[in-house]
C-alpha positions in Angstrom: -11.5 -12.4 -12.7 -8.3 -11.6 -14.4 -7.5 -11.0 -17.8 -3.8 -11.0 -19.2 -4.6 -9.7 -22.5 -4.5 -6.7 -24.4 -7.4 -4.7 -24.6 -8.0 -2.2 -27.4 -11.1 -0.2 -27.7 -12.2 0.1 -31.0 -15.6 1.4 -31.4 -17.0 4.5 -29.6 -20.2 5.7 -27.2 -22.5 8.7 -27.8 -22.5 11.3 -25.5 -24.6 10.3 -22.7 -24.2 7.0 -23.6 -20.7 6.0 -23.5 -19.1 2.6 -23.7 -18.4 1.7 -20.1 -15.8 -1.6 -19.7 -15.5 -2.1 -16.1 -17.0 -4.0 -12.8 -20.6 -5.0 -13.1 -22.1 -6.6 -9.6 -20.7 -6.7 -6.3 -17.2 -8.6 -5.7 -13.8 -7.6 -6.0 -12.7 -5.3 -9.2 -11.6 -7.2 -12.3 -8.1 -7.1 -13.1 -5.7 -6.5 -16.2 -2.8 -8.3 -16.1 0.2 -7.8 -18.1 2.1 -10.3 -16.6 2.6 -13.9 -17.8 3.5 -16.7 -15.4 6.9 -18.1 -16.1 7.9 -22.1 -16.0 10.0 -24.0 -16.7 13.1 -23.2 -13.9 16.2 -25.0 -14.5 19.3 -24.4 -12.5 22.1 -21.9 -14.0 24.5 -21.6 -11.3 23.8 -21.8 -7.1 20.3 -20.9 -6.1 20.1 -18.8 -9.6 17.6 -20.0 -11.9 16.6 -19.5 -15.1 13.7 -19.9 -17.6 13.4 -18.8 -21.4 10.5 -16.1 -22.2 9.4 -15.2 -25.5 9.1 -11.7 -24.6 11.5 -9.2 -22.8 10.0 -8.3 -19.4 10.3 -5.2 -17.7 9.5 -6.5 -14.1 9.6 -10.0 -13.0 7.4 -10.9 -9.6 7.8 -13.8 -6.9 4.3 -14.8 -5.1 3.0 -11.1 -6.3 6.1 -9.0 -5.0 8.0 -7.0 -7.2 11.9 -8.5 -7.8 14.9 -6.1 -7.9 16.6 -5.7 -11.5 20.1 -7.7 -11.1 23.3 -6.2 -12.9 24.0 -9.9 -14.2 22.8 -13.1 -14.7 25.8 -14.6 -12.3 25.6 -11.8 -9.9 22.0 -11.8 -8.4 21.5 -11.6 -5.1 18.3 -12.8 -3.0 15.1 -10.8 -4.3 16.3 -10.1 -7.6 16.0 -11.1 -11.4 17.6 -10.2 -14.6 16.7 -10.6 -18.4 19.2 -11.1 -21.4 18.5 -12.8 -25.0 15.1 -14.6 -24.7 16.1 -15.8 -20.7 14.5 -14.7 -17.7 17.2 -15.2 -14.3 15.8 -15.1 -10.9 17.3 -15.6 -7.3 14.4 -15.6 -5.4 13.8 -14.1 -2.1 14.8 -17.6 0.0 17.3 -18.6 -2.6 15.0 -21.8 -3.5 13.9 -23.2 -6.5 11.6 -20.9 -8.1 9.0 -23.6 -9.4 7.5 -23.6 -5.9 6.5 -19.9 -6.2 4.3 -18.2 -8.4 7.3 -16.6 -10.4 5.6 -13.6 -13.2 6.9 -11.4 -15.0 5.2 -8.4 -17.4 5.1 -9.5 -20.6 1.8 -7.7 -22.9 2.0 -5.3 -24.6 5.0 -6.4 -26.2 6.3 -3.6 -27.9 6.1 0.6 -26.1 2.3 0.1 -26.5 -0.4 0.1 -23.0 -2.4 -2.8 -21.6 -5.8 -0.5 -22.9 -5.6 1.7 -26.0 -7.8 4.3 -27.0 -7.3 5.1 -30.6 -7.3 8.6 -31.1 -10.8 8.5 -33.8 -12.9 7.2 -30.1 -15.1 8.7 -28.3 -17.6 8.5 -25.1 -15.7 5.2 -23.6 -15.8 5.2 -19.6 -13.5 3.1 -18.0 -14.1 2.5 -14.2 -13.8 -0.2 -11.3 -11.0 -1.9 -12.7 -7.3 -2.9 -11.4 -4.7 -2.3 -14.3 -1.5 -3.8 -13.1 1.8 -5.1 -14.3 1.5 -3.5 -18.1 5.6 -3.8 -19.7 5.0 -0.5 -21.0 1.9 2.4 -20.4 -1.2 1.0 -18.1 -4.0 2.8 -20.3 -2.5 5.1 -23.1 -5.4 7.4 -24.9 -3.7 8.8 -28.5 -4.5 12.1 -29.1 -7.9 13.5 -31.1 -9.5 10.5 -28.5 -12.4 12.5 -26.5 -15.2 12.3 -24.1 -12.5 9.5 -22.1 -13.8 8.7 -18.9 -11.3 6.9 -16.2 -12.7 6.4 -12.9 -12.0 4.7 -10.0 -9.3 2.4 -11.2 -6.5 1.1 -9.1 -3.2 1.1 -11.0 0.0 -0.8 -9.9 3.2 -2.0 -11.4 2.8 -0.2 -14.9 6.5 -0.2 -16.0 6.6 3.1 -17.4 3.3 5.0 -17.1 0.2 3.9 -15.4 -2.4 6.4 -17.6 -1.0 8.5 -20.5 -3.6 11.4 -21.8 -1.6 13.3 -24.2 -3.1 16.0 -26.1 -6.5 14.4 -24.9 -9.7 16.7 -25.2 -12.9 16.4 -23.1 -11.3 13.4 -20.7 -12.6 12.7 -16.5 -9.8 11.3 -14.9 -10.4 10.1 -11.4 -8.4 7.4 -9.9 -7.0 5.3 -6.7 
């Protein structure tokens, strides 16, 4: 399944016994999702479209591909997509109307935060099997005095700014895809 919220661990394992959030079973990995789906298109001028966001997005997507930051609202091309004052632009890829693609674009966390925080007063937390994409800011940020961090296994794509941030960490397994 996919989740497009923020998680924030707030309660730690025991050595040995950590707090595991990931994949149980067989199928494909859960994912967190930054991204919000964006509605709404109205024409503002040719094949460029716009839609108003409550958030300021980093990255907008067109069916699941990345679209190219625009200099302008009136001067996108094909592929790309520009934000200003609460509006989202797009021209996408064919230059249609963007209501018959899925049309994303990263939105959580809001403000220079991750999709998963680790507070730096947790420890023992594993977390393993999971796909972390499309984060506006840090994929999986663990504060410093956090320890005993486990990250295994995780497939990270379209973080805006850092997939996995372990500054100052002590005691942390990081293993990833």
């Amino acid at each position: 399944g996919k989740w497009r919220e923020q998680l924030i661990v707030s309660s730690s394992g025991l050595m040995g016994s950590p707090i595991t959030i990931g994949a149980y079973g067989t199928g494909a990995a859960p994912i967190i999702d930054g991204s919000k789906t964006v509605t709404g298109w109205t024409v503002y001028s040719g094949s460029i479209y716009r839609a108003a966001v409550a958030y300021a997005p980093r990255v907008a997507f067109e069916d699941g591909a990345p679209l190219a930051l625009g200099t302008s609202a009136g001067a996108l091309t094909a592929g790309q997509y520009f934000y200003s004052s609460g509006t989202l632009y797009v021209e996408t890829t064919a230059g249609d109307n963007p209501s018959g693609h899925t049309m994303e674009a990263t939105s959580i966390p809001a403000t220079y935060m991750s999709l998963i925080q680790i507070s730096g007063c947790i420890s023992y937390v594993t977390i393993q099997n999971l796909t972390i994409q499309r984060s506006n800011w840090e994929g999986v940020y663990i504060y410093p005095g956090a320890a005993g961090i486990t990250i295994q296994n995780d497939t990270f794509t379209y973080n805006t700014n850092n997939d996995l941030d372990t500054t100052s960490v002590s005691g942390e397994t990081v293993s990833s895809t």
